[in-house]
C-alpha positions in Angstrom: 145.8 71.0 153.9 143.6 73.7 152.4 143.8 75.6 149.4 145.5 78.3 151.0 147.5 77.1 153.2 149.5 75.6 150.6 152.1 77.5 148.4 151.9 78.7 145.3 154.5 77.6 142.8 156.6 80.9 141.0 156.1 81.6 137.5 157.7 83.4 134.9 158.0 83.6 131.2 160.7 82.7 129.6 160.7 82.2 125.8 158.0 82.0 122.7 159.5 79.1 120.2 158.5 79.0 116.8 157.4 75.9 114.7 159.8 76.5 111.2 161.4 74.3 108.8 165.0 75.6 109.4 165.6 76.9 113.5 169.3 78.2 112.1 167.6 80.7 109.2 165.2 82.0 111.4 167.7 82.4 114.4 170.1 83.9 112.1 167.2 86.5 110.9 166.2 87.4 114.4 169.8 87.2 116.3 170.9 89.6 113.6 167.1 92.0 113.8 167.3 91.7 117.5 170.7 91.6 118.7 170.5 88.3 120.5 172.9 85.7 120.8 172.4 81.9 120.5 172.1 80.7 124.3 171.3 76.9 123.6 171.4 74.9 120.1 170.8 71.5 119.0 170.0 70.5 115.4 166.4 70.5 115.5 165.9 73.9 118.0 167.7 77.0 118.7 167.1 79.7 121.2 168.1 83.1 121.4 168.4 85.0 124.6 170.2 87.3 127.2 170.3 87.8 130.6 167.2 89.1 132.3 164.8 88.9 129.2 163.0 86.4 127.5 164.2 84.5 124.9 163.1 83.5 121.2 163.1 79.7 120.2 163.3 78.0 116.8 161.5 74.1 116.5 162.6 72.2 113.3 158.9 70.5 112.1 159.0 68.5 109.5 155.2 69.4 108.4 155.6 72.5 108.8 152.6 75.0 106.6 153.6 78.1 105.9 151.2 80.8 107.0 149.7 82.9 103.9 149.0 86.2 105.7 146.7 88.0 105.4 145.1 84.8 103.1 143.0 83.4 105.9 143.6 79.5 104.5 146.2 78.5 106.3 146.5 81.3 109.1 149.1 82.9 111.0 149.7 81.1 114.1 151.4 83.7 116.0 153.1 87.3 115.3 155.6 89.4 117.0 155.3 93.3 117.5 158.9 94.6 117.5 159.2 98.7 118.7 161.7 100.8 116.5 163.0 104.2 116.9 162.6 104.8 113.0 160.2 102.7 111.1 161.5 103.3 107.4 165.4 102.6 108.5 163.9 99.4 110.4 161.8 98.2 107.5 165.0 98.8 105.1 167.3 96.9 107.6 164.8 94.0 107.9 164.4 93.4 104.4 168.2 93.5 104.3 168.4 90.6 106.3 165.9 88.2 104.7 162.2 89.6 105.5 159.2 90.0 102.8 157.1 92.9 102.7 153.5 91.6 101.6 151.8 94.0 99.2 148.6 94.2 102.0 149.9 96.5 104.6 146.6 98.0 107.1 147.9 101.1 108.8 151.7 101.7 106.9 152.0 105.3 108.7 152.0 103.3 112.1 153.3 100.3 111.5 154.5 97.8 109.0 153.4 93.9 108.4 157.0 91.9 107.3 157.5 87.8 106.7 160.1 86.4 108.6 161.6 84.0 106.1 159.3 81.0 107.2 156.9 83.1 106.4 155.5 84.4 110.1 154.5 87.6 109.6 155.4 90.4 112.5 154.8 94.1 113.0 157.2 96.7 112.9 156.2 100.1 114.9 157.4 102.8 117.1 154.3 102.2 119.1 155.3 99.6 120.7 
């Protein structure tokens, strides 16, 4: 059988997980930024989701480094870009629920750099 002849499996993407040390305060911070409900949940991982869309999932590890952004010795691992209608009310609801606002903020007229509370930073913008 050649290359082409054979058929190609289908792909899609279905979820980003996060390493953290505590899957329900992170899925409690981002169910209650994002609007997503809890679609699967075990001790150890918890994933957020709806229909048609990607989800967001939550791993418990037990080693788990903070990242120190923008501190370059232990680094980020990943970020999120989240899109907003209105920056300042988005800011002010995040920090509501739980996120930091490092001091170091590169372009704040555009976007802003939070901390989830494990510490992953992500960018709040209405550019995206």
């Amino acid at each position: 059988m050649s290359h082409e002849d054979m058929s190609a499996p289908t792909f899609r993407y279905s979820a980003v997980t996060f390493d953290c040390p505590d899957p329900a305060e992170l899925a409690h911070f981002y169910g209650k930024a994002l609007g997503l409900p809890v679609v699967f949940s075990t001790e150890d991982f918890i994933l957020l989701g709806q229909e048609g869309a990607a989800g967001l999932g939550f791993n418990r590890l037990a080693d788990y480094r903070r990242p120190t952004w923008p501190d370059p010795s232990q680094e980020k691992q990943a970020h999120m870009e989240i899109g907003v209608d209105d920056l300042d009310a988005a800011e002010a609801r995040l920090l509501a629920l739980g996120a930091v606002k490092p001091d170091f903020q590169p372009d704040p007229d555009r976007w802003r750099v939070l901390l989830d509370p494990a510490g992953h930073p992500f960018c709040v913008s209405t550019l995206v």
